[in-house]
TILUMSE-479162 format. One record per residue: x, z, y of N, C-alpha, C in turn. Coordinates in steps of 0.1 Angstrom, whole numbers, plus 5000, padded with zeros to 4 digits. Last residue first. Layout:
residues N
X  Z  Y  X  Z  Y  X  Z  Y
...
end
This chain:
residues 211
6913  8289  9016  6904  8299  9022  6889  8290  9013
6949  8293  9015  6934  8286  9005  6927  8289  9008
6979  8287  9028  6966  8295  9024  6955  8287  9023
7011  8290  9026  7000  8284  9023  6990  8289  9016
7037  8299  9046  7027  8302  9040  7016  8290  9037
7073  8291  9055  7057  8292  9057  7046  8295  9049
7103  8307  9068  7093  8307  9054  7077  8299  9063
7115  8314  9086  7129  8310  9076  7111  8305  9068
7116  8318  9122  7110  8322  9108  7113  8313  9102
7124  8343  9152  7130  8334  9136  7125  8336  9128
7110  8340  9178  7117  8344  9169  7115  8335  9157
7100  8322  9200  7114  8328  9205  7122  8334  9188
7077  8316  9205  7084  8309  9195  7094  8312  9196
7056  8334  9213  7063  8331  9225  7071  8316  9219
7044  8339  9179  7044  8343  9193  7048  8337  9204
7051  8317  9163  7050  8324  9160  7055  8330  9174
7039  8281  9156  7048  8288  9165  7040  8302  9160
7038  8251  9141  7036  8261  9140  7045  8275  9149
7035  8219  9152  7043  8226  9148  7032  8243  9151
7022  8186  9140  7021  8195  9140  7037  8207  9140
7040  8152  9135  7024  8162  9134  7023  8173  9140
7070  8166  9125  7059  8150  9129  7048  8164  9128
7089  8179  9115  7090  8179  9128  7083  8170  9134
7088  8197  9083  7081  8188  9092  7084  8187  9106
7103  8211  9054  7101  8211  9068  7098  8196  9077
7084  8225  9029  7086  8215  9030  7089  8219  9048
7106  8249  9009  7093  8246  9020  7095  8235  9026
7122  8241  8980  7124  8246  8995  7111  8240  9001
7126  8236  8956  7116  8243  8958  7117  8247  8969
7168  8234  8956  7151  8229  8950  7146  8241  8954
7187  8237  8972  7183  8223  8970  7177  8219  8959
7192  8267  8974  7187  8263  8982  7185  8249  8984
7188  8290  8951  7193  8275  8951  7185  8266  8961
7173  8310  8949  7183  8308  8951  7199  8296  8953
7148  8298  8970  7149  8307  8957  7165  8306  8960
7128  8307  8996  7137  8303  8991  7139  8306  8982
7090  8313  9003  7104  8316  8999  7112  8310  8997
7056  8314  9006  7066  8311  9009  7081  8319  9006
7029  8325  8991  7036  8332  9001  7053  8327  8999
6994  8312  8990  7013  8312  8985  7019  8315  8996
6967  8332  8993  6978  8332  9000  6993  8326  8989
6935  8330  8991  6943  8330  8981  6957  8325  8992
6904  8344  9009  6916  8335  9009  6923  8335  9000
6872  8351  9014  6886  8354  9010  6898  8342  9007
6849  8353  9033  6863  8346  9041  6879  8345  9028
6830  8371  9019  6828  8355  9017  6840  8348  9025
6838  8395  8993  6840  8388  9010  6835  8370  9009
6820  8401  8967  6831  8402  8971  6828  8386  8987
6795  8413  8959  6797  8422  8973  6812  8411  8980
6807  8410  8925  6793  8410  8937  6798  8417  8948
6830  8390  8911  6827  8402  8923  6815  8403  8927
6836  8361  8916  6833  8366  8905  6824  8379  8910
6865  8363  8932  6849  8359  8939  6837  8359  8927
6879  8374  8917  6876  8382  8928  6867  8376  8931
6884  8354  8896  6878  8368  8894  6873  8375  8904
6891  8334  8909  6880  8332  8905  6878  8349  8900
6921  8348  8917  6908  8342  8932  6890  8339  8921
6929  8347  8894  6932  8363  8899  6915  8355  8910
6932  8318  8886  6924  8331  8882  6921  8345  8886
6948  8311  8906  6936  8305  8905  6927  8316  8900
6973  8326  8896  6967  8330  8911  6955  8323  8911
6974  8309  8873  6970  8326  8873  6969  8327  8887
6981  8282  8883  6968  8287  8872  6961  8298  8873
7006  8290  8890  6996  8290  8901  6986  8287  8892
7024  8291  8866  7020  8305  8877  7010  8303  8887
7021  8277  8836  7020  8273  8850  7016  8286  8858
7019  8283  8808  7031  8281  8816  7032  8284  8835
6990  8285  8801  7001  8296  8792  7014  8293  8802
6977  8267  8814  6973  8280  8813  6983  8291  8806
6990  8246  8806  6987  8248  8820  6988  8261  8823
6981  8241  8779  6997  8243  8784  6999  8247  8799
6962  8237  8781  6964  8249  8770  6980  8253  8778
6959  8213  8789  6950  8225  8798  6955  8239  8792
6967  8200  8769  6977  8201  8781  6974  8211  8790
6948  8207  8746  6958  8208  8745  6970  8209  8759
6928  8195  8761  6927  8205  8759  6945  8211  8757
6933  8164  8760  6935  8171  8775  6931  8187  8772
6935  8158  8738  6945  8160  8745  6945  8168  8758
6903  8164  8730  6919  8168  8723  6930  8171  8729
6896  8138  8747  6893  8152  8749  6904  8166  8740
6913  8113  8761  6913  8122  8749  6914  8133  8749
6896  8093  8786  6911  8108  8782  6903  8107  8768
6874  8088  8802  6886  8076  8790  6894  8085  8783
6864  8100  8816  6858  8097  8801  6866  8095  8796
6872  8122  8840  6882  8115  8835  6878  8112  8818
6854  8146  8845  6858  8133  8855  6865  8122  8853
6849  8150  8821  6840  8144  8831  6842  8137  8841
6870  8167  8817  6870  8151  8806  6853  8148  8813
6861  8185  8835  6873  8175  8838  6873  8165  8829
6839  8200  8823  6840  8195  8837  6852  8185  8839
6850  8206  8798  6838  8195  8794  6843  8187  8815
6872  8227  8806  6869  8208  8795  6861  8200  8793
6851  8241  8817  6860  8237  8824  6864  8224  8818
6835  8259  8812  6827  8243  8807  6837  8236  8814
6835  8286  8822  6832  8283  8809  6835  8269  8804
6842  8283  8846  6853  8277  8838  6850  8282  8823
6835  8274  8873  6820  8272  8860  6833  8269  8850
6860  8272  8893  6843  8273  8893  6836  8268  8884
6886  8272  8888  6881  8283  8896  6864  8283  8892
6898  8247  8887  6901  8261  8880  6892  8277  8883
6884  8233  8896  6878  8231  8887  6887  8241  8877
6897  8234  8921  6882  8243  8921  6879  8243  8909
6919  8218  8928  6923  8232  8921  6905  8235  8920
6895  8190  8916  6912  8191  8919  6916  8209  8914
6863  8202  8921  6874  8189  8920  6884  8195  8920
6830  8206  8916  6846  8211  8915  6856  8197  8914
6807  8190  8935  6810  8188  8922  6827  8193  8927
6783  8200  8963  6797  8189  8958  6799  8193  8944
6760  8211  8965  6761  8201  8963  6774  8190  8962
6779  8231  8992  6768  8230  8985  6764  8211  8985
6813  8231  8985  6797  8229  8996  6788  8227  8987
6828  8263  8970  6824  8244  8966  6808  8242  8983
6858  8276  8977  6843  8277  8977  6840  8263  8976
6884  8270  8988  6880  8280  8974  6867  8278  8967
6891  8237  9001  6884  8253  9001  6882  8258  8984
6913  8217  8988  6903  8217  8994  6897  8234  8995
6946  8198  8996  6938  8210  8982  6927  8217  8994
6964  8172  8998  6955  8177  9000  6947  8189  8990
6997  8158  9009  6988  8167  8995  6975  8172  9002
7010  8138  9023  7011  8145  9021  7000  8150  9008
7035  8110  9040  7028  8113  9027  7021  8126  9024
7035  8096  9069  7039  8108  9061  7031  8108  9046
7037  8065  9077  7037  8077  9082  7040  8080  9070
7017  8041  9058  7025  8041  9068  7020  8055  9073
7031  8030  9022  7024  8038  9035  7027  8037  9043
7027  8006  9002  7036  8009  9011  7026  8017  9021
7027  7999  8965  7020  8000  8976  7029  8006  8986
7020  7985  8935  7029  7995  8943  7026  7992  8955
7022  7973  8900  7014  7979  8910  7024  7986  8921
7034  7935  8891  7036  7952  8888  7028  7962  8902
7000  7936  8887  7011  7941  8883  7021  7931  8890
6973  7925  8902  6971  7942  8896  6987  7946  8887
6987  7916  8935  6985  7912  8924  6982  7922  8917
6996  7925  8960  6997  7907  8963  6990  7906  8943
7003  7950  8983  6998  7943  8973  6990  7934  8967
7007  7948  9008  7016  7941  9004  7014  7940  8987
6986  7954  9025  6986  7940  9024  6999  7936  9018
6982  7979  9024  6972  7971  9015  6977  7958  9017
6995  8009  9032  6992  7994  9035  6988  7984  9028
6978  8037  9035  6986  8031  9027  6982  8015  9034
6982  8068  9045  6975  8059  9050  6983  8045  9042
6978  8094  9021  6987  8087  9029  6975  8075  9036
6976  8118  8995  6972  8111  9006  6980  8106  9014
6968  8132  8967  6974  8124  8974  6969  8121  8984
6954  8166  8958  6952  8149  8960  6959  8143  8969
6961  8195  8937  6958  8185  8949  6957  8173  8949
6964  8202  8914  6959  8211  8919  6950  8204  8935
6958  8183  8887  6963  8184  8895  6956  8194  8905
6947  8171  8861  6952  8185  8861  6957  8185  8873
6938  8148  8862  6924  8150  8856  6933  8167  8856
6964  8133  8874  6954  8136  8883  6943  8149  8880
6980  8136  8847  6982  8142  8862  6971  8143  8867
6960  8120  8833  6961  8134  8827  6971  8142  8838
6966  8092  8846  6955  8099  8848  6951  8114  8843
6994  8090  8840  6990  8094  8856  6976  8099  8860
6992  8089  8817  7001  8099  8821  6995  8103  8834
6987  8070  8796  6977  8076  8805  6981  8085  8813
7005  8059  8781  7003  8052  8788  6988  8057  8797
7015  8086  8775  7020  8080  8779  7019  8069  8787
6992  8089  8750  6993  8099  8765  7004  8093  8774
6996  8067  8736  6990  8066  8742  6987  8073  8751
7028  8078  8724  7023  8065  8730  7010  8065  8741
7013  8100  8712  7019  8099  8719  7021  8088  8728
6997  8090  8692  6989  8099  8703  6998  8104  8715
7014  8074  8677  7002  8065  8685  6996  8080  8696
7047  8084  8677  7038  8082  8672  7020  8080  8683
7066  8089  8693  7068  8072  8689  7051  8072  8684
7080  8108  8721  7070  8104  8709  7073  8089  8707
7081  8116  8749  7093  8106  8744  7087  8105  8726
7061  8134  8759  7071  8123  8768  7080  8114  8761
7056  8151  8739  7045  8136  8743  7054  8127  8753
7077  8163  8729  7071  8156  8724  7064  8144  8726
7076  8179  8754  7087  8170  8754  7081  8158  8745
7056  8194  8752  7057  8178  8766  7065  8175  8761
7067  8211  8731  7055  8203  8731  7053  8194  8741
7087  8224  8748  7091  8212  8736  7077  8210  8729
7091  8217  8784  7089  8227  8772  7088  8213  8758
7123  8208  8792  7109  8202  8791  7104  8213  8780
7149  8228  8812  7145  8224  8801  7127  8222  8796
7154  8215  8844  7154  8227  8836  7147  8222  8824
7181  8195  8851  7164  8200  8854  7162  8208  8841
7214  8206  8867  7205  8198  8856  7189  8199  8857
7218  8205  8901  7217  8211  8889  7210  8203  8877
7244  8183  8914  7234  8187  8915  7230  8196  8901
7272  8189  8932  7264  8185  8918  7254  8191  8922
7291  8173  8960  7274  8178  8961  7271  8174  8950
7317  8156  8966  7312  8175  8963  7306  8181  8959
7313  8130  8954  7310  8140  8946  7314  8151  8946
7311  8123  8982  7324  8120  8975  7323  8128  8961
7285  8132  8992  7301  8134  9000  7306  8134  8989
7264  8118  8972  7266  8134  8972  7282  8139  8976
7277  8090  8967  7266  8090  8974  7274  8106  8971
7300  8071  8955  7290  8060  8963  7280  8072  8970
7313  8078  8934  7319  8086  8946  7308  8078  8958
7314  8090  8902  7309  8085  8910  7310  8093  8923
7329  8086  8864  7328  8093  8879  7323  8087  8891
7324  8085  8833  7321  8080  8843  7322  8094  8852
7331  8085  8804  7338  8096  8813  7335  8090  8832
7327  8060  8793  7328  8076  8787  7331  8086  8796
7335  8043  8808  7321  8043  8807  7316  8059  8800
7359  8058  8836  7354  8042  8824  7341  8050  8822
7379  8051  8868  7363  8059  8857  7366  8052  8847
7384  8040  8889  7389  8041  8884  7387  8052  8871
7359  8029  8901  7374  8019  8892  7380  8023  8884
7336  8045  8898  7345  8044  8907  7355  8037  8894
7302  8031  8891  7310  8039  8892  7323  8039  8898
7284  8013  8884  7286  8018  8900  7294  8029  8903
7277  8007  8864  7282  7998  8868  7289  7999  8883
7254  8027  8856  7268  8031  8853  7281  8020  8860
7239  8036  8886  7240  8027  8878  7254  8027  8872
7226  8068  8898  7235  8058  8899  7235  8049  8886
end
């Protein structure tokens, strides 16, 4: 909310807002604390900061497990600023097989998974312009924070393996946490529905599997 959109009867120290979450029943939780090395690069003055900042979306992409996708409408961008674009339908995420085809190049989550001797070299490969420095340093941060990194690695070790299965899968196994207004499975009633025998019983969770 816009502080100018607060309730009359508020002031600017002590604003209150009644325009959206039922009348301000519905707080929301604060976001959990930025580790304090991102914090640094998120709000920095100094030039290596600054300039991760103005690369942000490509140090997302050049660490991203998945790839955007949408069917996007092109005819309403009219110029290269300010940039923005309009889909039509659903928005979703794409994350590709465990296993690379033969003759494709690791991309997205694979590049955690396959030839991770040369994993920095492989990604400031896909992405020249980066600052190899930097993107070590954020890959450092990936690896010491982020929980699906380690399920990447648990899957690259297993296929690692001689003998190991050629069908194996990597399973996120769905849940609620305790706060049921973050991290909730995404629910869809477009596209596709998933049924579980007859569809007579109750299922609270979905699964996402990586084959």
């Amino acid at each position: 909310m816009w502080i100018k959109e607060r309730s009359a009867k508020s002031t600017n120290n002590n604003p209150q807002f009644f325009l959206c979450c039922e009348n301000g029943k519905v707080l929301l939780p604060n976001l959990p604390v930025t580790l304090q090395e991102l914090e640094v690069l998120l709000t920095g003055k100094e030039n290596n900061a600054v300039k991760f900042q103005d690369q942000i979306r490509m140090y997302n992409s050049v660490l991203a497990f998945t790839s955007f996708g949408a069917k996007v409408d092109e005819s309403v961008i009219g110029g290269p600023e300010p940039y923005s674009f309009r889909i039509q339908g659903e928005l979703y995420h794409k994350i590709g097989s465990l296993r690379l085809a033969e003759g494709q190049r690791p991309q997205f989550a694979q590049l955690y998974i396959h030839d991770t001797k040369h994993e920095h070299q492989n990604r400031h490969a896909v992405m020249p312009s980066l600052d190899p420095t930097m993107l070590d340093r954020l890959l450092t941060m990936m690896y010491n924070i982020n929980p699906y990194v380690e399920m990447f690695k648990m899957a690259r070790d297993m296929m690692a393996i001689e003998g190991a299965p050629m069908d194996l899968k990597l399973r996120f196994i769905a849940f609620r946490t305790k706060d049921a207004h973050r991290y909730n499975v995404p629910m869809a009633d477009e596209v596709a529905a998933l049924m579980v025998g007859d569809g007579s019983e109750v299922v609270d969770r979905r699964d996402v599997v990586v084959a």
